[in-house]
C-alpha positions in Angstrom: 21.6 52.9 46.0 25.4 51.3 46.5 26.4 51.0 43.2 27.8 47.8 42.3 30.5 46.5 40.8 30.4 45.6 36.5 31.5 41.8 37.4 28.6 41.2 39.0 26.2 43.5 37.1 27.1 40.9 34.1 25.4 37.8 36.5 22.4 40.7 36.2 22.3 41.3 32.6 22.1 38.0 31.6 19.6 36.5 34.4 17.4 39.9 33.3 17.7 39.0 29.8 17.2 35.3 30.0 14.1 35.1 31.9 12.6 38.1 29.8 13.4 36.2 26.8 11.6 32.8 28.5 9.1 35.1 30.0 9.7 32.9 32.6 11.7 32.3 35.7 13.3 33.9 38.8 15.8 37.2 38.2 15.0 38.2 41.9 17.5 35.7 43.8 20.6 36.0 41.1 20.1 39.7 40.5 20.2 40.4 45.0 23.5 37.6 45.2 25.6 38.6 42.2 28.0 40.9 44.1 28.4 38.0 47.0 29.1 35.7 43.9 31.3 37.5 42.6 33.1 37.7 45.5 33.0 34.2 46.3 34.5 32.9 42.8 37.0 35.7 42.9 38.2 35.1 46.2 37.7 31.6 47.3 36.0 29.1 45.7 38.6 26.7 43.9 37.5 25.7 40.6 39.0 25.0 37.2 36.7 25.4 34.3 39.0 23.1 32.4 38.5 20.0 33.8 34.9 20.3 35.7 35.3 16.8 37.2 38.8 17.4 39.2 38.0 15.7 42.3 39.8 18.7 44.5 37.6 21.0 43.4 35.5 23.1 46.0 31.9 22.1 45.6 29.4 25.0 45.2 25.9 24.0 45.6 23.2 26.6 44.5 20.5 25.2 47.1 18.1 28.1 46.3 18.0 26.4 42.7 15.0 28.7 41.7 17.6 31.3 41.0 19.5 29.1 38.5 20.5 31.7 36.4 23.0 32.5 38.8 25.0 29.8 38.1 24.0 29.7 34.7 25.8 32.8 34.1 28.6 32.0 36.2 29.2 29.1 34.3 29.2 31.0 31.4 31.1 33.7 32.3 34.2 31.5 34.0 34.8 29.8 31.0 33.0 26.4 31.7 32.1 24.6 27.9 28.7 25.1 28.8 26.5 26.9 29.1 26.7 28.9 25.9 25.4 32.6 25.1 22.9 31.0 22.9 22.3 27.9 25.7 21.7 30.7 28.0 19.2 32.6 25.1 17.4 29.6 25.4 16.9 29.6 29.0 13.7 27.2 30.1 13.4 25.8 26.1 13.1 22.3 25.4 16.7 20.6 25.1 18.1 23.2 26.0 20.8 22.5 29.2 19.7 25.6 30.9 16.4 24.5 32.8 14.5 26.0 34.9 16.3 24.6 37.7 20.0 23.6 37.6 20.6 19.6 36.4 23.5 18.3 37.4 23.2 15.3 34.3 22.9 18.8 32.3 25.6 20.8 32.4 29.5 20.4 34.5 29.4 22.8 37.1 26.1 21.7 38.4 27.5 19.6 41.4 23.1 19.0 42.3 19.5 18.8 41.1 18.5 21.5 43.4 14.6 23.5 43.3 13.1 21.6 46.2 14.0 23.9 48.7 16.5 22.8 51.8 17.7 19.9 49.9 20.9 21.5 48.3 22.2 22.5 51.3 21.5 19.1 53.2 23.4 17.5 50.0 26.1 19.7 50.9 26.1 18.1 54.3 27.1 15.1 52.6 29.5 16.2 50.4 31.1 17.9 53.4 31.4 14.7 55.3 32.8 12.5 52.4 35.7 15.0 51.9 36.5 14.7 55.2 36.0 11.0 55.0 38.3 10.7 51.7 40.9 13.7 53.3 41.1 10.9 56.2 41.8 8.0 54.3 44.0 9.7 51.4 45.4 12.6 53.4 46.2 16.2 52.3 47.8 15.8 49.1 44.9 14.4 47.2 41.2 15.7 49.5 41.5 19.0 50.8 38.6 21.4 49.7 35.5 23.0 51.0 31.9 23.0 50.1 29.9 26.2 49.5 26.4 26.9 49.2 24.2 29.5 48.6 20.9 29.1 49.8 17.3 31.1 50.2 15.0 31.8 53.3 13.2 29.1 52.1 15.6 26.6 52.6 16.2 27.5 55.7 12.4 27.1 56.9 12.1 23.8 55.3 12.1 21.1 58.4 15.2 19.6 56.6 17.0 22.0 57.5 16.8 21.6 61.2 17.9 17.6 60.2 20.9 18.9 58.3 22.6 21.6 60.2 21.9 19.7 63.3 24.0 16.8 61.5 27.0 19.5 60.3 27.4 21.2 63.7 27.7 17.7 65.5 30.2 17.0 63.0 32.0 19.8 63.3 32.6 20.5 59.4 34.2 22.8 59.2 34.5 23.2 55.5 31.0 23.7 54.9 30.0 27.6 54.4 26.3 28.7 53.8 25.7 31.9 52.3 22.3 33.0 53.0 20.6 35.3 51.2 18.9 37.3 53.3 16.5 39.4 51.7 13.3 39.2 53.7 11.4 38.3 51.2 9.6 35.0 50.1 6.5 35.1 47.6 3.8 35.9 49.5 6.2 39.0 50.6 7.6 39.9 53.9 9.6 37.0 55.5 7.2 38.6 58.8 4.2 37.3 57.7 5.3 33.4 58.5 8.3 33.7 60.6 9.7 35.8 63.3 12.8 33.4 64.5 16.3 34.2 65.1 18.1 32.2 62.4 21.8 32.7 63.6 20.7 31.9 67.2 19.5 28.6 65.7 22.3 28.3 64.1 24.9 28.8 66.6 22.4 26.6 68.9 23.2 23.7 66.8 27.4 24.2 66.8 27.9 26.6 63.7 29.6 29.6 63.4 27.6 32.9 62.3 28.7 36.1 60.6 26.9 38.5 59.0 27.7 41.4 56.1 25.8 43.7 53.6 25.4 41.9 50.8 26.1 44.4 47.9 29.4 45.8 49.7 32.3 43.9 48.0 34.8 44.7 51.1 32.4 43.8 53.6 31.1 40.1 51.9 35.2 39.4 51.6 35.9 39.8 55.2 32.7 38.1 56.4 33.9 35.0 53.8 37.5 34.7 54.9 36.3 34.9 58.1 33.6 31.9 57.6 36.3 30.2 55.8 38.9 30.8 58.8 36.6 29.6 61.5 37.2 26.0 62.3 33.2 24.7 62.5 30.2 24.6 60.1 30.0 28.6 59.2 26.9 30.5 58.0 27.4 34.0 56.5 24.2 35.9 56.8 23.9 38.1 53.2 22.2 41.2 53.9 20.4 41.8 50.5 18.1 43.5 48.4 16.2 41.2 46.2 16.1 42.3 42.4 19.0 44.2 43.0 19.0 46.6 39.9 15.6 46.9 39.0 14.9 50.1 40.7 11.0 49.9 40.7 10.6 46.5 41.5 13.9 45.7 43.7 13.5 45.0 47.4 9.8 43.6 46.3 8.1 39.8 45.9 7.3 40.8 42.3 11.3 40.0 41.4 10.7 36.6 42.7 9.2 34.5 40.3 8.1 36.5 37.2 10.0 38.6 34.4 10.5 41.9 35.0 8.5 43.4 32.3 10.3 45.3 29.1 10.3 48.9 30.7 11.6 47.3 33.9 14.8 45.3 32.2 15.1 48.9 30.4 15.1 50.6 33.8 17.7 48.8 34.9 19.9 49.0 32.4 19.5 52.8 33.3 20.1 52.1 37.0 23.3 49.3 36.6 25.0 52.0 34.0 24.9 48.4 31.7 24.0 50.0 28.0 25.0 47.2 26.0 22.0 45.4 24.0 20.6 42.0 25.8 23.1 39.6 25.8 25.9 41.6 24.8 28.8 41.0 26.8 31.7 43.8 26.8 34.8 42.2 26.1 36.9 43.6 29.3 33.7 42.6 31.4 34.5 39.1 29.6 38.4 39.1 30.2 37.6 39.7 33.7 35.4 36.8 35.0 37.7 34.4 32.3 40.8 35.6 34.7 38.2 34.6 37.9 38.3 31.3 35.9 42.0 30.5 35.4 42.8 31.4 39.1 42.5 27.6 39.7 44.5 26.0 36.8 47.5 26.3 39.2 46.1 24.3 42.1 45.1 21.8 40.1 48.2 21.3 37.9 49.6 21.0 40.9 47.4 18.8 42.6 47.9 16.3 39.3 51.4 16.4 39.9 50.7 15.3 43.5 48.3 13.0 42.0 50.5 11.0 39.4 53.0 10.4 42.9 51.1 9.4 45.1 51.1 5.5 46.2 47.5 5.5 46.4 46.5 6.8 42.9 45.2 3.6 41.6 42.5 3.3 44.0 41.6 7.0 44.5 41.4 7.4 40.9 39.2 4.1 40.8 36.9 5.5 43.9 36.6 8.6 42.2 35.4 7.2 39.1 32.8 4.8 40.4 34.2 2.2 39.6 33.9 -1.6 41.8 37.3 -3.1 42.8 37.8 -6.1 41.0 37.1 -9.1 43.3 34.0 -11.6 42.9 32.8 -11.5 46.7 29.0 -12.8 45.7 30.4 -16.5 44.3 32.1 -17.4 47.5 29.4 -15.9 49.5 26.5 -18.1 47.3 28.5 -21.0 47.9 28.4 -20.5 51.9 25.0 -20.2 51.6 24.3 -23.5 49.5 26.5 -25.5 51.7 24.6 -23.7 54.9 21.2 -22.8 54.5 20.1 -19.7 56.7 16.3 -19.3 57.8 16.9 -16.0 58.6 15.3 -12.8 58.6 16.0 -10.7 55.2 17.2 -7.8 57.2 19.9 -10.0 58.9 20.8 -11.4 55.7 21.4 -8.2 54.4 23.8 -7.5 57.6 25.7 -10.7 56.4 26.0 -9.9 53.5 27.4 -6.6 54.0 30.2 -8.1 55.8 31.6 -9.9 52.6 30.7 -6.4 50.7 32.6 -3.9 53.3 35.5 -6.2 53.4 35.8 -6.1 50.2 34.6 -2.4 48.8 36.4 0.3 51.2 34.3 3.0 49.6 31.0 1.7 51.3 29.8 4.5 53.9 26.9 2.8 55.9 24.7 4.6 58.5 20.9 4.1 59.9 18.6 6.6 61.3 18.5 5.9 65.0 17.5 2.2 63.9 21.2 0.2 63.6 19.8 -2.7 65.5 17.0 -3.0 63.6 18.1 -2.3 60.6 21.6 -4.5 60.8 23.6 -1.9 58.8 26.9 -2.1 60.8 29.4 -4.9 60.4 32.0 -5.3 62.9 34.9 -3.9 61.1 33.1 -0.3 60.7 33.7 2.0 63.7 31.7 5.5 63.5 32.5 8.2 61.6 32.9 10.7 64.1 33.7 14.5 64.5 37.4 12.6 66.2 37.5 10.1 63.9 36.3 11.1 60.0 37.9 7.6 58.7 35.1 5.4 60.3 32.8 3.9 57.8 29.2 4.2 60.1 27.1 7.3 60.3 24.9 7.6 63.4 22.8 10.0 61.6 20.2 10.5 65.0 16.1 10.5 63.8 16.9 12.2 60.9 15.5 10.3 57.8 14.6 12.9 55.4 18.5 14.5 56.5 20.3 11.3 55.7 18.7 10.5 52.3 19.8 13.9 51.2 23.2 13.9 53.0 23.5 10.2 51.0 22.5 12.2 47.8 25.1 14.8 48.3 28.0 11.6 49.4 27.5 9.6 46.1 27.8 12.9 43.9 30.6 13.9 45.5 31.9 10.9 44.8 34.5 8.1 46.1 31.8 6.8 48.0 28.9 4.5 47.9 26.4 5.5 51.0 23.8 3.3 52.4 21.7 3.8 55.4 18.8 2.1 57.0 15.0 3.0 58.4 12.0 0.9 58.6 10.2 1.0 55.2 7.3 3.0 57.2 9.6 5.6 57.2 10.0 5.9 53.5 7.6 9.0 53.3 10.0 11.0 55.7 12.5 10.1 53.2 10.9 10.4 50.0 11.6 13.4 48.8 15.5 12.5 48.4 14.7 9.5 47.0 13.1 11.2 44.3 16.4 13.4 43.7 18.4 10.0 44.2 16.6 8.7 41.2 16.3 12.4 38.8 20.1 12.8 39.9 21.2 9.4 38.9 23.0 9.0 42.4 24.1 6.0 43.9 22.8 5.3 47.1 21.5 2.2 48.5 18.5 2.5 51.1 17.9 -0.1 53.6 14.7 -0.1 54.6 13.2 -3.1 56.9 9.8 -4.0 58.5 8.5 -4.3 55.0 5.1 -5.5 56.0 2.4 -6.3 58.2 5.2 -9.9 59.1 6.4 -7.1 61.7 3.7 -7.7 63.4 2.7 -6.2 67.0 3.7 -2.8 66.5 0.9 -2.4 64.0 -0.7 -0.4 61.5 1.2 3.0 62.3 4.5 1.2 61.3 3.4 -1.7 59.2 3.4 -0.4 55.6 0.9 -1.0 53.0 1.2 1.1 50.2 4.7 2.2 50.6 6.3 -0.7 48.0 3.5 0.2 45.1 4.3 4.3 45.9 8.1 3.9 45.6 8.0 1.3 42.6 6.6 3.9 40.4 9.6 6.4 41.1 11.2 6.3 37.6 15.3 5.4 37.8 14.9 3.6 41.7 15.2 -0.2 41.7 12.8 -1.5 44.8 14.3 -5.3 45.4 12.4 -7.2 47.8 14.2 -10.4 48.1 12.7 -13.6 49.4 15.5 -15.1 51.2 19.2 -15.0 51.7 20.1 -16.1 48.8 17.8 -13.3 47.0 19.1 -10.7 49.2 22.9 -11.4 48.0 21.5 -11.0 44.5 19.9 -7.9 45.6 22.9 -6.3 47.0 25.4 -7.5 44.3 23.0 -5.9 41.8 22.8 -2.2 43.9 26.5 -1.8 44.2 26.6 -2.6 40.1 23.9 0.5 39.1 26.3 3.3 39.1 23.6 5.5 37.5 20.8 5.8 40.0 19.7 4.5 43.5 18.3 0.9 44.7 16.0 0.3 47.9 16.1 -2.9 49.7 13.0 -3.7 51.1 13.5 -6.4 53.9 11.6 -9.2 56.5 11.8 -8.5 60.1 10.8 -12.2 60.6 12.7 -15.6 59.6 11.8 -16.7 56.1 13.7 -20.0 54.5 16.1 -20.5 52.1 14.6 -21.8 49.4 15.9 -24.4 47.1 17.4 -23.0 43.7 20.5 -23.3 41.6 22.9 -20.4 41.9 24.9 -20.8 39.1 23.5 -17.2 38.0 22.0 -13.9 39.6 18.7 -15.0 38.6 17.6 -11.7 40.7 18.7 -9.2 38.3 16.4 -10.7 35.8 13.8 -9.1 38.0 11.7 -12.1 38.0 12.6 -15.6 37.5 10.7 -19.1 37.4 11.5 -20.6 41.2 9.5 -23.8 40.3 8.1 -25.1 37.7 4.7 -26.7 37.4 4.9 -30.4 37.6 1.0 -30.7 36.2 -0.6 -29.8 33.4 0.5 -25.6 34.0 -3.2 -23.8 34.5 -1.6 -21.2 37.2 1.6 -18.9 37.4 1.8 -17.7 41.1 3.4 -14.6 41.2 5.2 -13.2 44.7 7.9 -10.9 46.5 9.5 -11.3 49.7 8.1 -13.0 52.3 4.9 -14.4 49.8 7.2 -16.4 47.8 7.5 -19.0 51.1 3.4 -18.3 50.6 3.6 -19.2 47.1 5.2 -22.5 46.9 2.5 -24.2 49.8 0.2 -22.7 47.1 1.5 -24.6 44.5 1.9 -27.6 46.4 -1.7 -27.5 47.0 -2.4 -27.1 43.2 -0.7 -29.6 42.3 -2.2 -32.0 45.2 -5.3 -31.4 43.2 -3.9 -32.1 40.0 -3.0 -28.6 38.8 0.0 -27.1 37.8 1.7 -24.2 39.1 4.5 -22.1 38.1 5.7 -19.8 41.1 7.6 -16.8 39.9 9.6 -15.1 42.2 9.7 -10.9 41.6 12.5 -9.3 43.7 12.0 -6.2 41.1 9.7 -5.1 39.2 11.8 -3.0 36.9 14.5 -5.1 36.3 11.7 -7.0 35.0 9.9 -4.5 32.6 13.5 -4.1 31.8 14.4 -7.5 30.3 13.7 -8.7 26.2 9.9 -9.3 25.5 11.5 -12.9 24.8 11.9 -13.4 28.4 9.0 -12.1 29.5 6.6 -13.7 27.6 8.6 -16.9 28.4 7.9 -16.3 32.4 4.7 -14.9 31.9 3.6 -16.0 28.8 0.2 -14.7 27.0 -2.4 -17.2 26.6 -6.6 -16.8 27.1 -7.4 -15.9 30.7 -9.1 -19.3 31.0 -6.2 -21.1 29.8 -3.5 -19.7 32.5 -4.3 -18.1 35.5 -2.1 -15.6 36.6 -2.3 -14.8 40.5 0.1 -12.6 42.4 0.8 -12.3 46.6 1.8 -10.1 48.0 1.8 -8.8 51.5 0.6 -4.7 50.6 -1.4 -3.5 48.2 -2.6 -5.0 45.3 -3.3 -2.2 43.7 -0.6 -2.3 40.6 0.2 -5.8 40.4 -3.0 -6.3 37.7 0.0 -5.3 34.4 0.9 -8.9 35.8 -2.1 -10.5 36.7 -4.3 -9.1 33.7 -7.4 -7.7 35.0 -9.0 -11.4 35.1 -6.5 -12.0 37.3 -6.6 -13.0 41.1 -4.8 -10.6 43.5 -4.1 -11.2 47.4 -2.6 -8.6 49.2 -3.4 -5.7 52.1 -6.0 -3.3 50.9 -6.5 -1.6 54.3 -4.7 -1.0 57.3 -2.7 -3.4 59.1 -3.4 -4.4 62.9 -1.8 -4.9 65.9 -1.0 -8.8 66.5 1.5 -11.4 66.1 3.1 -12.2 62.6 1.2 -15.2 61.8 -2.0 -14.2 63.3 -2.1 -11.1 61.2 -1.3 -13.3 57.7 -4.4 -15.5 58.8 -6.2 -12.7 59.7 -5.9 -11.0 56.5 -6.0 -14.3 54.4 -2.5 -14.5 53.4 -2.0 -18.3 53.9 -1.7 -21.2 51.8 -5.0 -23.1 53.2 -7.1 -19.7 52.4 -5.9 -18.3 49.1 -5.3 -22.3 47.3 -9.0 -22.9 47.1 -9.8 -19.5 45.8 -7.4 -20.3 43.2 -9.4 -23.3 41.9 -12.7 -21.7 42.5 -11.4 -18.9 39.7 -10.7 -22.0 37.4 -13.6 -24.2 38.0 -16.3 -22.5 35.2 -19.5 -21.3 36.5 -23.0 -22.4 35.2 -23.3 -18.7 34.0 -20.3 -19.4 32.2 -21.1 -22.5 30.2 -24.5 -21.3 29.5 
């Protein structure tokens, strides 16, 4: 066996030790890429464990994020604050920062929540493509690094991955390099028993550049990595390895995967790695060595900061970089257009108005749409396309790619200087999902457009008309689903996106013509979550409750009502968790407690109404979409499915007129 070098041996010690200690965890992945690690943070990657958060910094992205103590241990062993010996004793404990797969709200160093395989590396898409963006708009001086990732077999089976690369090699980033780590071998064993295909032929197929080297031959991974870094398109280096590296009865085998190696195995290998010293002992030249790897980069960046503190455009870079809004009021000019001229108008093309005011006015907004621009309205005139000639334009045509751009989106907003947005029908949402899941656990800012929010799209039917897709993202913690009513709503909506620095926001929006509805706009009632749009003028016996295109519903509701002598609150609910969010005070005062028979609470909405009863109460009335959609015409398909003033008004008063039974 090629014996390898102590640097990397001490990436080996410590995942062996950790994961025996947890009993727990992955030591095959870390142990077989130490010695292209190694090489990688020796050589190339420019870091400075000083100041984690220097916005030159090369971003390394650890997309197989199953082998976290690999970058656990690099971390450690560079000199970043954390993680600790004892953090790293305390691998996969409660509270501790060293999970079982890397957090980036955990520990500095962790550029992304990475595990579900293929996502890291299509989040390094995206941080690619904002350096390049940022390198274009603030030159050389202040943007000019690269993003490396190490990813797994697996992540290059998952079908993201075919979204991703295809994205980079049309691109032509050249500052993305994928280290692969080939060792054959997934859990159920062989990489033969599932997949027989040329990966560097796909790769080259889609406009990368391929190399490949023996993975546990420092000479040979330096020249295949200066010559991925050299090479002026997207580069994978293809890491010949031997999984478990070390571990001389188990190496080259599934069992390293996913378990601990077993006492007599870490023993074994102390044997084979010539590494005596007790677990999670460190020898102090081993030390010295990887804290020299770390001070290689202090250099750069003191010299970067000098650049920095000169430049004429440090005030705003420094404010991009930061996440923080420029400081102009675009929303009160905006409201005031819109009270002087009402717009019945599709949400979806209010949002596209609206973005006009917000790109004019936020340079940092990166906008895009898979395949759908004209149905979506996500470009404004003033954006021209980012292109692989032109990295300053401010539009991504990201192709049928949903799942790629949600994660590329991911990967712009924690790179940072950014604020991504991109559009698909609200259908769609499932391709996406799994990013917007890491949007929300990553606390990443990204705003998703997603339009065609209901059956009101009407003739392209039940395959694109969704049901259950508000209910099924509304209970992703951290992600703020707005469903505005009208242009005025949808402002709101917006307004309140860009503000959440700390996690993600989905616009759900009309493909048909709703009105503006009367209201003051003296405040962002929306980011209340839900706000009293009319009060009853009766005696109040009913709060109607509705989103979106219902609220128009609503209000003929009420109108009914009160024809008869009842009154009627209508609440508008653009978010549910803004809601949940506000004081109990202002909650009870919207929805305020009283016997069921005294107020009855009824909520519409155009999807399931499975959900909406922690409004209603279970006494309640609910009208909604419990079934598929159909094929038809917008207004035929609300008749059809009793979503109409004239049908759901006299239900109301039948659920308040008492029953015989009941007065018995």
């Amino acid at each position: 066996m090629t014996t390898s070098p102590p640097l990397a041996n001490a990436i080996r010690a410590l995942t062996m030790d950790a994961v025996q200690a947890a009993n727990s965890g992955h030591p095959g992945m870390p142990m077989g890429m130490a010695d292209v690690a190694t090489v990688l943070f020796r050589d190339h990657l420019k870091f400075d464990p000083v100041d984690p958060a220097w916005a030159d910094r090369d971003r390394f992205v650890l997309s197989a994020g199953h082998g976290s103590m690999l970058i656990y241990a690099l971390l450690h062993l560079t000199g970043y604050a954390r993680p600790t010996l004892e953090d790293i004793r305390r691998f996969r404990q409660l509270g501790s920062p060293t999970a079982g797969h890397p957090e980036n709200f955990e520990l500095a160093g962790v550029e992304c929540t990475t595990g579900p395989l293929g996502q890291g590396l299509a989040m390094a898409v995206g941080m690619a493509v904002a350096e390049r963006h940022l390198n274009a708009t603030f030159g050389d001086d202040l943007v000019d690094h690269r993003t490396w990732v190490i990813a797994g077999d697996g992540c290059l089976m998952e079908g993201i991955n075919h979204e991703a690369i295809g994205l980079a090699g049309h691109l032509k980033l050249g500052r993305l390099n994928v280290l692969w780590d080939d060792n054959r071998i997934t859990i159920d064993g062989a990489v033969s028993l599932s997949s027989s295909e040329d990966v560097l032929a796909r790769y080259a197929a889609t406009g990368w550049h391929t190399v490949a080297c023996y993975g546990h031959d420092a000479d040979d991974i330096a020249r295949a990595l200066a010559e991925a870094a050299a090479d002026p398109r997207p580069s994978i280096v293809a890491c010949r390895t031997i999984i478990g590296f070390g571990a001389p009865n188990k190496q080259g085998t599934s069992a390293t995967h996913g378990s601990a190696l077993g006492v007599d195995e870490v023993a074994a290998a102390r044997q084979t790695l010539a590494w005596m010293d007790e677990a999670f002992v460190l020898p102090a030249n081993i030390v010295e060595g990887w804290r020299a790897i770390g001070a290689r980069g202090a250099p750069a960046r003191a010299a970067w900061s000098d650049r920095l503190a000169q430049h004429p455009d440090r005030a705003t870079f420094a404010r991009r970089m930061a996440g923080h809004l420029p400081d102009t009021d675009w929303l009160s000019p905006y409201l005031a257009g819109l009270v002087e001229k009402p717009q019945a108008i599709a949400t979806r093309k209010a949002s596209e108005n609206v973005l006009g005011a917000i790109n004019a006015a936020v340079p940092e907004m990166l906008g895009g749409s898979a395949d759908l621009t004209g149905s979506n309205n996500t470009r404004t005139k003033d954006q021209a396309p980012l292109t692989a000639d032109n990295y300053g334009g401010r539009y991504v045509y990201y192709g049928i790619r949903e799942f790629g751009m949600a994660a590329a989106m991911n990967g712009m907003a924690l790179h940072g200087g950014v604020i991504p947005y991109g559009g698909t029908f609200l259908v769609f949402a499932d391709y996406a999902r799994p990013a917007i899941r890491l949007s929300a656990l990553q606390q990443a800012r990204v705003v998703y457009v997603m339009t065609h929010d209901s059956i009101g799209l009407g003739e392209d039917g039940p395959t694109h008309q969704p049901v259950e897709h508000l209910m099924a993202l509304r209970v992703i913690p951290n992600l703020d689903v707005y469903r505005p009513a009208d242009t005025i709503e949808t402002a709101e909506c917006w307004a309140l996106a860009l503000e959440k620095a700390d996690g993600p926001s989905l616009l759900a929006l009309s493909r048909q013509n709703l009105p503006q509805l009367e209201r003051p706009v003296d405040e962002n009632r929306s980011a209340r979550g839900a706000y009293r749009l009319r009060a009853a003028k009766a005696d109040r016996r009913v709060i109607l409750i509705a989103s979106g295109s219902e609220v128009e519903i609503a209000l003929g509701v009420a109108d009914r009502l009160e024809a008869q002598g009842v009154g009627a609150d209508v609440v508008s609910m653009p978010c549910w968790s803004r809601f949940d969010r506000q004081p109990r005070s202002y909650r009870d005062d919207i929805l305020p407690h009283a016997r069921p028979d005294a107020i009855l609470r009824v909520s519409i909405e155009a999807g399931t109404t499975m959900g909406w009863e922690r409004y209603t109460m279970v006494d309640g009335l609910r009208f909604g979409v419990d079934g598929w959609g159909a094929s038809a015409p917008a207004p035929d398909l609300y008749e059809h499915f009793g979503l109409t003033p004239d049908q759901i008004a006299p239900q109301v008063l039948a659920a308040l007129t008492p029953t015989t039974e009941q007065n018995a």
